[in-house]
C-alpha positions in Angstrom: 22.0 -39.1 24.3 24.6 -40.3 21.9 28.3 -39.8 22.9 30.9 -39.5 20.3 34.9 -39.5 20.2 36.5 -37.0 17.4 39.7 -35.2 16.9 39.8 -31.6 16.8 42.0 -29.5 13.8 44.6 -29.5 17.2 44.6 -33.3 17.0 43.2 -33.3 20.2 40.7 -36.1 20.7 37.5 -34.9 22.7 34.1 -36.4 24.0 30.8 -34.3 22.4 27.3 -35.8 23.5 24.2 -35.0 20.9 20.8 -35.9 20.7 19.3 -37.7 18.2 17.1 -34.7 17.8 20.0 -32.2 17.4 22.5 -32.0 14.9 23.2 -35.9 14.3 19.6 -36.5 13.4 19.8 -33.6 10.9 23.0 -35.2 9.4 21.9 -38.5 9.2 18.4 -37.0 7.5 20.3 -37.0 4.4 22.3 -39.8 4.1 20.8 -41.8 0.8 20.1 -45.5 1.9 17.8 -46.0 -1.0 17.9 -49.5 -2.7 16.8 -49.9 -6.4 14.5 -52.8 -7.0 12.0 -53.8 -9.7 8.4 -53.6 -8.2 5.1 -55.1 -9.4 3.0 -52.3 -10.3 -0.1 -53.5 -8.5 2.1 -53.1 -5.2 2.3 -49.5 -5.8 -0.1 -46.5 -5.1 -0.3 -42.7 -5.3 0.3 -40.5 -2.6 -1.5 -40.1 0.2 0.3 -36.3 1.2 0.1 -35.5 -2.8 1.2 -31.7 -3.5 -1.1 -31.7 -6.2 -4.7 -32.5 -5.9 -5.2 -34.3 -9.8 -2.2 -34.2 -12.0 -3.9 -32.8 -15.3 -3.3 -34.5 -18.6 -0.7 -32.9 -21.2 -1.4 -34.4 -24.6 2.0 -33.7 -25.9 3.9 -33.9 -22.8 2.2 -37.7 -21.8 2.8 -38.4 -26.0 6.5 -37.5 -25.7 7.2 -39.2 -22.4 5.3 -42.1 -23.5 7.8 -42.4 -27.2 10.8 -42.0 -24.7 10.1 -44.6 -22.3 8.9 -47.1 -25.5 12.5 -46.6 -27.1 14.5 -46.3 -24.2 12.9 -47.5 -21.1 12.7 -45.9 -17.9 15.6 -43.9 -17.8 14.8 -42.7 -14.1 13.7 -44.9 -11.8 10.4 -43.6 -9.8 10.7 -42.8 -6.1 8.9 -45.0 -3.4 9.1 -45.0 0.1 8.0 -48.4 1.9 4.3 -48.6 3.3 2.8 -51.5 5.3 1.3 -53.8 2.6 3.1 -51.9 -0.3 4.9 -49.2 -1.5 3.3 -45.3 -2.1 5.0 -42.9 -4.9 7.3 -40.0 -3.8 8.0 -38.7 -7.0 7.4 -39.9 -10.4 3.5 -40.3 -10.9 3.2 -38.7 -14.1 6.1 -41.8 -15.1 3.8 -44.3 -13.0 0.4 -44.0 -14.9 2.5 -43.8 -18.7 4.2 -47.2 -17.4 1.1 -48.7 -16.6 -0.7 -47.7 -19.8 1.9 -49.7 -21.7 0.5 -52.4 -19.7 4.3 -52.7 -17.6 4.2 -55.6 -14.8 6.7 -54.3 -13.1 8.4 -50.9 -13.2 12.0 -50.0 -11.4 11.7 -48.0 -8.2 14.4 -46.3 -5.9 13.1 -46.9 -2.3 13.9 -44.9 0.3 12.2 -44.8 3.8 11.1 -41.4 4.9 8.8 -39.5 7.0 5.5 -37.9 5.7 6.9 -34.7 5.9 10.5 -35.9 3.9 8.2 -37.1 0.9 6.6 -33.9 0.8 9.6 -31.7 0.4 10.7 -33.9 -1.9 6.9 -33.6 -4.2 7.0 -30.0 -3.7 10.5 -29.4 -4.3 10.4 -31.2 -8.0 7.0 -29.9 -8.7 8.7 -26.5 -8.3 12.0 -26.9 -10.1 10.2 -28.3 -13.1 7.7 -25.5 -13.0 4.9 -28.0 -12.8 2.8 -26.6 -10.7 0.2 -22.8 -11.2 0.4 -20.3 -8.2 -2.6 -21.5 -6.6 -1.5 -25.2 -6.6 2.1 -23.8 -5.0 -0.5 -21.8 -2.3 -2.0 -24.7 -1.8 0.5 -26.8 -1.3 2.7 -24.2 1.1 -1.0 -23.7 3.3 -1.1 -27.5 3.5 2.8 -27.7 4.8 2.8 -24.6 7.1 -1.2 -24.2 8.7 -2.8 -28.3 7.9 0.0 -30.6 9.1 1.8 -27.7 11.4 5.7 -28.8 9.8 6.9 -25.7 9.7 7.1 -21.8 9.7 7.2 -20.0 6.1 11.0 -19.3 6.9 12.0 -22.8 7.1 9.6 -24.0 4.1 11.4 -21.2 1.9 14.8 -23.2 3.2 13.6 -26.5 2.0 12.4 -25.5 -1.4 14.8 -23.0 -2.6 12.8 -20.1 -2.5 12.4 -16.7 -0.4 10.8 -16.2 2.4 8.6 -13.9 0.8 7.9 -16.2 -2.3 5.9 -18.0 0.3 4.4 -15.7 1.8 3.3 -14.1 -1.4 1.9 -17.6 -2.6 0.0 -18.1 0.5 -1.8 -14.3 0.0 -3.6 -16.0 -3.0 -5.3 -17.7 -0.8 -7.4 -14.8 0.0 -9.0 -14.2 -3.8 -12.0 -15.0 -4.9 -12.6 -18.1 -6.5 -12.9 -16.1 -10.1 -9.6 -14.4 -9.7 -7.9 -17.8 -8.3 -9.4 -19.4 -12.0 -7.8 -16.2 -14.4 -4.2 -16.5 -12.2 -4.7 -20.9 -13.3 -5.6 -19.9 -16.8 -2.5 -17.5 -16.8 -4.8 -14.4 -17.9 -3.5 -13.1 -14.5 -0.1 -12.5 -13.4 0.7 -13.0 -9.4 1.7 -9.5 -9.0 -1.7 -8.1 -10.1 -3.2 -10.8 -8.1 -1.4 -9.7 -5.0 -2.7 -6.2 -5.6 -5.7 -7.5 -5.0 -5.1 -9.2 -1.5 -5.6 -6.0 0.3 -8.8 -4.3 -1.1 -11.0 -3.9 1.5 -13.9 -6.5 1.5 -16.6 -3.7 0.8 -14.5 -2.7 -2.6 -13.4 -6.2 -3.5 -16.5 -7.6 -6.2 -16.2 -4.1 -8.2 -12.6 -3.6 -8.1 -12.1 -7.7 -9.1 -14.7 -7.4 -12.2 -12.6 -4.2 -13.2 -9.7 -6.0 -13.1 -11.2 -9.2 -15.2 -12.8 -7.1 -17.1 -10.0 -4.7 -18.2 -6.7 -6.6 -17.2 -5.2 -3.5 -16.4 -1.0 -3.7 -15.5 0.1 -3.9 -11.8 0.5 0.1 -11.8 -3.0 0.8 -13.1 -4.3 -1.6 -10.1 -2.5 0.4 -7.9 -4.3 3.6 -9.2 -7.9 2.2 -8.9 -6.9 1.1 -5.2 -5.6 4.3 -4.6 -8.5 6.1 -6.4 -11.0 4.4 -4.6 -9.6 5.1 -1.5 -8.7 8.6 -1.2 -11.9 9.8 -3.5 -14.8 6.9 -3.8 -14.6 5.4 0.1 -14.8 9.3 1.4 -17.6 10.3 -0.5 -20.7 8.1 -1.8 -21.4 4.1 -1.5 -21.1 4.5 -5.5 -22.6 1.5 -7.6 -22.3 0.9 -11.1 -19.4 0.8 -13.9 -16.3 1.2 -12.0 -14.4 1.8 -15.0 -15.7 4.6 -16.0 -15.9 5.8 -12.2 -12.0 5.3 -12.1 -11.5 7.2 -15.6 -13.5 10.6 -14.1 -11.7 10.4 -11.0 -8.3 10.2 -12.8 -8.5 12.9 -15.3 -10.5 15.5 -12.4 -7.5 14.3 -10.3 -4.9 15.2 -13.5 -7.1 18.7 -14.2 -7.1 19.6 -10.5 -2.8 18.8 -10.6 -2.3 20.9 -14.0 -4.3 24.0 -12.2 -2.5 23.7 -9.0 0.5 23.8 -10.7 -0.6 27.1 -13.3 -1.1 28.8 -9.7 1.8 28.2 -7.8 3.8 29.4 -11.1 1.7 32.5 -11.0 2.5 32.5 -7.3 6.5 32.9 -8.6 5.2 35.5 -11.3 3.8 37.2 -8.4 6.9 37.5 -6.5 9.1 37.9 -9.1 7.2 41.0 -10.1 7.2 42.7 -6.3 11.0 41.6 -6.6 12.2 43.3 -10.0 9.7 45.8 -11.0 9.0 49.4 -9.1 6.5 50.0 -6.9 4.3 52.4 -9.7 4.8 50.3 -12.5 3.9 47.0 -11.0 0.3 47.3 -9.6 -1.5 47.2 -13.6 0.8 43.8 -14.1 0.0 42.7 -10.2 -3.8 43.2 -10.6 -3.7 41.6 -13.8 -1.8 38.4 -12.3 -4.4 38.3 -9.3 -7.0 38.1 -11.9 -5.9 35.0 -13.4 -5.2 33.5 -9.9 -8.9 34.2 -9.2 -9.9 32.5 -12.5 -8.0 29.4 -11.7 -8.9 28.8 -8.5 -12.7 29.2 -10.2 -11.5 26.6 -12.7 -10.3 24.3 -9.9 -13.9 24.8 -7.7 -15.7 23.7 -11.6 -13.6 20.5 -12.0 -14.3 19.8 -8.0 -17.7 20.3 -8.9 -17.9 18.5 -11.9 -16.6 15.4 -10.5 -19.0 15.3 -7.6 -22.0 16.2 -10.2 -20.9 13.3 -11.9 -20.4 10.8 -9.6 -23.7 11.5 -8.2 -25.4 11.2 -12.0 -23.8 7.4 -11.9 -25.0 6.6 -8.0 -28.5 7.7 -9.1 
């Protein structure tokens, strides 16, 4: 326990005791001792907690960064924290490898010491301000952070990085995918919010629902009708197999025929009522019995389209 002395906004001067792991600790976290000192390269090495797992090349990126550093040097020094037997990169390694293929000696470094966990944040933070980094690296990197090393909760993550608590959460969901829909979200052919449509198909649905998606790249509403098509029609019926596309396309325009005939009966329904309401009792029962008929009809054009899709689905299974 560390005891302090401080004046209050009375100008009374009082006595408060704190722990080093309480609310000093978290003050003194970010006070910035860093030094800047010229380093020898060979003294310095990547990561060891890395965000990223390979930092991929960007011709034109590594070209321009390369012409800037050549004209006007290192106009930001690259973040090192001190290691036994040398120093390890915080931030900066994209700055690191250009500086050592123009053959630099040494290369100017702010060093700071931290924890494991402070360099981290600090990786993950830039990464994600600079928009560096896919949704599955981000997933990746916020699994690693919350479930690997145990650092923290989602809540307090979302704290450190700027970002909802549900950003996190919605990363980590990723996770789940197959490895083929992880690789269309990297090559940006699929958005996160169709992705995370995908996160709660059950396991039995998830190969032909994912290929339909791939296949089709159908918008986050159209996901949400194949889920909901599958479920309320497909799962309660047969263990279909086959093109699920076309599967999804019967169900949808059965489900639209049975709607528009519902609909023509319940406004026959009000013709119905309106009649026994407005018209005498001698003169209504021709236009009654003729409004019954239709009823009859379309409730024998609703049973066809029932039938129809069944019939069909079967003709697909078999």
């Amino acid at each position: 326990m560390y005891k302090f002395n401080f004046t209050d906004r009375h100008g009374v001067t009082r006595r408060e005791c704190i722990s080093m792991s309480g609310r000093y600790y978290d003050a003194v976290e970010f006070i910035d001792t860093s030094i800047v000192e010229q380093i020898e390269m060979k003294m310095i090495r990547p990561s060891e907690f890395a965000v990223r797992d390979q930092f991929l090349k960007d011709g034109s990126q590594d070209e321009t960064l390369m012409n800037s550093i050549k004209e006007h040097g290192l106009l930001q020094p690259i973040l090192v924290r001190p290691l036994s037997h040398g120093f390890e990169i915080v931030a900066g390694h994209r700055r690191f490898q250009t500086c050592r293929s123009l053959r630099w000696r040494f290369v100017p470094c702010k060093i700071r010491e931290m924890t494991d966990k402070q360099a981290f944040e600090i990786q993950l933070t830039e990464n994600i301000q600079r928009k560096s980094m896919d949704p599955v690296e981000e997933a990746e990197a916020f699994r690693r952070y919350v479930v690997d090393f145990g650092w923290g909760g989602m809540s307090e993550l979302a704290k450190k990085i700027g970002k909802s608590e549900e950003y996190v959460s919605h990363r980590i969901q990723l996770l789940k995918l197959s490895p083929e829909i992880k690789e269309q979200i990297i090559r940006t052919k699929l958005n996160v919010s169709q992705a995370l449509e995908l996160t709660t198909i059950p396991s039995d649905r998830q190969a032909e629902i994912e290929s339909y998606v791939m296949n089709n790249n159908p918008t986050v509403k159209q996901i949400r009708e194949v889920k909901s098509l599958a479920k309320d029609d497909i799962s309660n019926q047969l263990p279909y197999r086959g093109n699920l596309s076309k599967q999804v396309s019967i169900l949808r325009t059965t489900k639209k025929t049975s709607l528009t005939l519902k609909l023509t009966l319940a406004r026959i329904d009000n013709l119905i009522d309106e009649v026994h309401k407005t018209i005498e009792a001698e003169q209504r029962a021709e236009i009654i019995n003729f409004l019954m008929g239709l009823r009859l009809r379309v409730h024998g054009m609703i049973d066809d389209c029932i039938r129809f899709k069944n019939t069909t689905l079967k003709s697909k299974v078999e």
